[in-house]
Structures are given as structure tokens and as C-alpha cells.
VEXZASE-649990 format. One record per residue: x, y, z of N, C-alpha, C, O in turn; residue in one letter. Coordinates in steps of 0.2 Angstrom, whole numbers, padded with zeros to 4 digits, always signed. Layout:
// residues N
XYZXYZXYZXYZa ...
// end
This chain:
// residues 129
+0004-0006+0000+0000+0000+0000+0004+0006+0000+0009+0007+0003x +0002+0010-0004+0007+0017-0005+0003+0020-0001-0003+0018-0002x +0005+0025+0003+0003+0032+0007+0003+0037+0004+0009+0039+0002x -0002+0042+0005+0000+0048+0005+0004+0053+0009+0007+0059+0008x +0003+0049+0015+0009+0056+0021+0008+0048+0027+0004+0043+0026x +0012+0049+0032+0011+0049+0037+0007+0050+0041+0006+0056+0042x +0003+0046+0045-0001+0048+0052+0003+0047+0057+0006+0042+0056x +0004+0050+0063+0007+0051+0069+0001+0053+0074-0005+0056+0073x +0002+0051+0078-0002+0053+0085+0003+0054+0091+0008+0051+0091x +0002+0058+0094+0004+0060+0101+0002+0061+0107+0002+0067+0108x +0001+0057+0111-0003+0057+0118+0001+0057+0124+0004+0052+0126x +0002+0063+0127+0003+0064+0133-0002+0059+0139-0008+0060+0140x +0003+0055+0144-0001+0052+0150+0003+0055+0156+0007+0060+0157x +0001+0050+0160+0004+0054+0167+0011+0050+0168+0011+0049+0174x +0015+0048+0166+0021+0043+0166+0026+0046+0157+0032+0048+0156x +0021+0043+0153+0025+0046+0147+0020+0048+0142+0014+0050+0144x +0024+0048+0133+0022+0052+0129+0021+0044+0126+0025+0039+0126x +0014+0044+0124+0014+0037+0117+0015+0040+0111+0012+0046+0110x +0018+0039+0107+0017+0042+0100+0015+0033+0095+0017+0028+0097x +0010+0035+0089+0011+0029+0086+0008+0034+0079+0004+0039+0078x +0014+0028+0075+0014+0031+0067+0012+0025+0062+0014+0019+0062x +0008+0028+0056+0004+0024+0052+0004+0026+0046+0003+0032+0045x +0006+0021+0041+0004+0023+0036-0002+0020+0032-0003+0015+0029x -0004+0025+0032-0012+0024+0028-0017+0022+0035-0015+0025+0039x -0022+0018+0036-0025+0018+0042-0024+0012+0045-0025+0011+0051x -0020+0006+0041-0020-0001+0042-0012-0002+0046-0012-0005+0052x -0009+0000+0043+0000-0001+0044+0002+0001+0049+0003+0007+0048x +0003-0001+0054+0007+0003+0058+0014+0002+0061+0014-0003+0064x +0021+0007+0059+0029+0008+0058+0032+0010+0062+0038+0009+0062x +0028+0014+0069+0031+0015+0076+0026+0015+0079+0021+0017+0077x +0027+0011+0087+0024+0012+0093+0031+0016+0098+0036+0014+0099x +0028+0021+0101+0035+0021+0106+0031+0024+0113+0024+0025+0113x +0036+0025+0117+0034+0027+0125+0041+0031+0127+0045+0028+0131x +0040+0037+0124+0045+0041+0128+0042+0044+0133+0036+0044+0135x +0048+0050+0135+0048+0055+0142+0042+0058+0143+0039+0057+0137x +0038+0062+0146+0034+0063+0146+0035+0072+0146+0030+0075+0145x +0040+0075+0147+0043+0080+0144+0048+0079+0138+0048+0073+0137x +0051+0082+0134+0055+0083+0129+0060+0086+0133+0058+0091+0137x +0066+0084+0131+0071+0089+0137+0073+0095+0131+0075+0101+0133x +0071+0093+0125+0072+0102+0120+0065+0101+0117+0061+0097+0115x +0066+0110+0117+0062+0113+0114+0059+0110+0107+0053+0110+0105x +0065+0110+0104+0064+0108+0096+0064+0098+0097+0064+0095+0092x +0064+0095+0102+0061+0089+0101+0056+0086+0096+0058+0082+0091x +0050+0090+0097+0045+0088+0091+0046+0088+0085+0045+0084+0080x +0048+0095+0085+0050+0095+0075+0053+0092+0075+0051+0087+0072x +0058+0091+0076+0066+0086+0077+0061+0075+0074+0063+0071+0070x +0057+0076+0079+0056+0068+0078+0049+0070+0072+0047+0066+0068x +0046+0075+0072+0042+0075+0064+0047+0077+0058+0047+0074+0053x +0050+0080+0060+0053+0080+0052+0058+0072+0051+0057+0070+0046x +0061+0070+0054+0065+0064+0053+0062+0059+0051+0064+0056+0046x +0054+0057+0056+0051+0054+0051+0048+0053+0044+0047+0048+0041x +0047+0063+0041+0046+0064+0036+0053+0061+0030+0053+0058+0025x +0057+0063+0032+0064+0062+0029+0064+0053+0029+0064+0050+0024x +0065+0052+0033+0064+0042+0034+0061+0040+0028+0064+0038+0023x +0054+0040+0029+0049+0038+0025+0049+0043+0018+0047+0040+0014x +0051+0049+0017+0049+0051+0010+0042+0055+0009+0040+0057+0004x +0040+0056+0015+0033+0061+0013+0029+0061+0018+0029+0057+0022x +0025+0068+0018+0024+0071+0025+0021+0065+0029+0019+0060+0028x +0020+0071+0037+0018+0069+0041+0014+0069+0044+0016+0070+0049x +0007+0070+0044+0002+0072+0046+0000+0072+0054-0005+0068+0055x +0002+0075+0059+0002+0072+0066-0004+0077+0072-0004+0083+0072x -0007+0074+0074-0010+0075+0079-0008+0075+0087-0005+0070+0089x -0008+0081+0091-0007+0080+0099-0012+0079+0101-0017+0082+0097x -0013+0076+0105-0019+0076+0111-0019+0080+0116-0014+0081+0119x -0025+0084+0119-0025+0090+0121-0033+0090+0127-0039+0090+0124x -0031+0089+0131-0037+0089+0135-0041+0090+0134-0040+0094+0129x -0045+0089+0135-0054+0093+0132-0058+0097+0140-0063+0100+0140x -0056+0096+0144-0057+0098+0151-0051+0098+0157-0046+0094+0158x -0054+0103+0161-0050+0104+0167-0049+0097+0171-0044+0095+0174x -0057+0093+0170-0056+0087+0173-0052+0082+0173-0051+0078+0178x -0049+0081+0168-0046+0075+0164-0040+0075+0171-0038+0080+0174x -0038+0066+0172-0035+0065+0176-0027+0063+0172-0023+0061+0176x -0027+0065+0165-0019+0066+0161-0016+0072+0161-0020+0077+0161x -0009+0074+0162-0006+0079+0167-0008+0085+0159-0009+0082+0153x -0008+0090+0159-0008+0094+0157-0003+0095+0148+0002+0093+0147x -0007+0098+0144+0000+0098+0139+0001+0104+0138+0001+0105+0132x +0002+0109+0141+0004+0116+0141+0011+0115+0139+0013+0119+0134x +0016+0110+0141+0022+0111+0140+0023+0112+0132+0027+0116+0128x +0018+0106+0130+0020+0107+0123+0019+0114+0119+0023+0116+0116x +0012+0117+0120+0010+0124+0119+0016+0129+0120+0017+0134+0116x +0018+0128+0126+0025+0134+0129+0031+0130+0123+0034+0134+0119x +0032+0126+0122+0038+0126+0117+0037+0124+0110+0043+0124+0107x +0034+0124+0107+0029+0121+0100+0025+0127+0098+0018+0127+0098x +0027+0132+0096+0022+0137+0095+0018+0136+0087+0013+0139+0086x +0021+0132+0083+0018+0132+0076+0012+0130+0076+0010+0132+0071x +0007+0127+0079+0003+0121+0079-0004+0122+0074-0009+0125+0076x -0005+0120+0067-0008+0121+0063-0004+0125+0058-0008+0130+0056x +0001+0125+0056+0006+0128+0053+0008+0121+0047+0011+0116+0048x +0006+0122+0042+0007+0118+0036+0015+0119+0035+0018+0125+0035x +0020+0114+0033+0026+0114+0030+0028+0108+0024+0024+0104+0021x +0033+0108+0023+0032+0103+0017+0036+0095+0019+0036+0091+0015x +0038+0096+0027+0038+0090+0030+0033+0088+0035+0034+0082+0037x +0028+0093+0038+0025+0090+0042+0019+0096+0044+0021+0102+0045x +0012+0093+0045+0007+0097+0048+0004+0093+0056+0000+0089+0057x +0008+0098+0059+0003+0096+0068-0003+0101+0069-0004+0107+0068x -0007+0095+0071-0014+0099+0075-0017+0097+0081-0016+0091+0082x -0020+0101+0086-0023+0097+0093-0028+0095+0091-0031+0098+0086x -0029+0090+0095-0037+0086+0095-0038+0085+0103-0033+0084+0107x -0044+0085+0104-0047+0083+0111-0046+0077+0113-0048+0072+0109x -0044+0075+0119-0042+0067+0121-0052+0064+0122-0057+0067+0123x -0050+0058+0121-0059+0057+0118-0056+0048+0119-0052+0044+0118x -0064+0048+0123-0065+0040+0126-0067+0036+0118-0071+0038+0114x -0064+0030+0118-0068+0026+0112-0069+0017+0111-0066+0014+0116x -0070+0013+0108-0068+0006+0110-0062+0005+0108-0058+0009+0105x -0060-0002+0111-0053-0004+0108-0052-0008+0101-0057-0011+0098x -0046-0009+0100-0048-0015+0095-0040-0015+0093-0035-0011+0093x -0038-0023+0091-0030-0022+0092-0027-0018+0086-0030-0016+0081x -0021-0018+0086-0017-0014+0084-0011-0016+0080-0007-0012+0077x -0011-0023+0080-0007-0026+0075+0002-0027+0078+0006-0030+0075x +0003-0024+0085+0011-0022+0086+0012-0025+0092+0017-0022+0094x +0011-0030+0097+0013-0032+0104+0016-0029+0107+0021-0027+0104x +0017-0029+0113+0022-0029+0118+0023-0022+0122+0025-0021+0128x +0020-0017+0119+0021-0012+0121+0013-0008+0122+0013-0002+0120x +0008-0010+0125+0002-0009+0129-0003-0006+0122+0000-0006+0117x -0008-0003+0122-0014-0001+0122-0014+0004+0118-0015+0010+0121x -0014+0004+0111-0012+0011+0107-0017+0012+0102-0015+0015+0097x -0024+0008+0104-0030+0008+0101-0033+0014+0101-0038+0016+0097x -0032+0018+0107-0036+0028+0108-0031+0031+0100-0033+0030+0094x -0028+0032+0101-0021+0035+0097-0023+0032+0088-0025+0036+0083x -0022+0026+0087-0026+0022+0080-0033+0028+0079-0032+0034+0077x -0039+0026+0082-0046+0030+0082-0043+0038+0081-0045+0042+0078x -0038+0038+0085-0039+0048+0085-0035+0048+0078-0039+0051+0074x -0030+0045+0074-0027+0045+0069-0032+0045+0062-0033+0048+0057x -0036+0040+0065-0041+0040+0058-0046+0045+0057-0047+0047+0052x -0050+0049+0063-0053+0054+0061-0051+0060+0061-0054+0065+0058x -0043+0062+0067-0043+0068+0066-0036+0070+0059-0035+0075+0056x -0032+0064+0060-0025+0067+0053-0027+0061+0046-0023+0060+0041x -0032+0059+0048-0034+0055+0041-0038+0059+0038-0041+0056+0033x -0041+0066+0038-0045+0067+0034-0045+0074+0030-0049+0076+0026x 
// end
């Protein structure tokens, strides 16, 4: 299956960051579990464009961003304080926030590394479209 860009997600929890990257809605080419801060600023870009470069064609990534005060996941202000572009098209990579949002599971095709069926769901409706 050829792709047209990259789907990435990025979800802030209260321990780490999941990110999980796809190509097209079916494939997916990373699952990871880094820090829950970026110790640089330029973190993000840094891992959107590399992926762009890797792979050959953009990235289309979504952050997850609270949707209320209530949510019991730690806040993503940090990203906001350091990431000022967000909805800024380039010709390696477009980020945007989406609201973190309850949904069913369903597997994910990758083991070992826990539950990255929210992330999949948020991929397909908010950078699949």
C-alpha cells in the first residue's frame, strides 16, 4: 500500500508520551513510549521531520490536548510553551490538537508495548482526513 503522508499521534499520559505512526489507516511503523517532557524545545520538530525524511513524505500528526479541566492526564501546556507552530502547514510535516476522547478498543497489530488503540481511532478521524 502506497501512502500519502504519514499519520502520527501523540498522547501525553501521566508517566510518558505514546506516540504511534501509520501509514495509511491499516499499517502501523512505530509504537514508542518516551519521556513525558522533551528535554528540547525543538524535540517535536526534530522527531516530525526525521520521520518525514525516513519515510519520503509528509507527516500528518495530531497532539492530544485535554478537552477539560477534569481529565485525570497531566496537562499539555508544556507542549504549547515550546511548539508554537501548531496548525502551521510545512512541506515536511502538519501538527494539530485534538481533544483526548473516550472510544472502544480494538487491536493494533504491534505487541508488547500496551494499548495504542485511543491513538489508532484519533489517527483515523482527526489526521486521516
Amino acid at each position: 500500500m502506497t501512502a500519502e503522508a504519514i499519520w502520527l499521534g501523540m498522547c501525553p499520559s501521566r508517566a510518558s508520551t505514546r506516540i504511534l505512526a501509520m501509514r495509511g489507516p491499516t499499517e502501523t511503523i512505530l509504537k514508542a513510549h518516551l519521556s513525558l517532557r522533551p528535554s528540547s524545545a525543538r524535540a517535536v520538530v526534530a522527531l516530525l521531520e526525521a520521520l518525514a525524511l525516513w519515510e519520503g513524505m509528509q507527516v500528518r500528526a495530531a497532539l492530544v490536548a485535554d478537552d477539560s479541566s477534569s481529565s485525570p492526564a497531566p496537562s499539555t501546556s508544556l507542549y504549547r510553551d515550546t511548539f508554537a507552530i501548531f496548525g502551521d502547514d510545512t512541506p515536511l510535516y502538519r501538527l494539530e490538537w485534538v481533544p483526548r476522547a473516550a472510544g472502544r478498543r480494538r487491536h493494533n497489530g504491534l505487541g508488547g508495548m500496551g494499548d495504542f488503540g485511543d491513538l489508532e481511532r484519533l489517527l483515523a478521524r482527526a489526521v486521516a482526513r
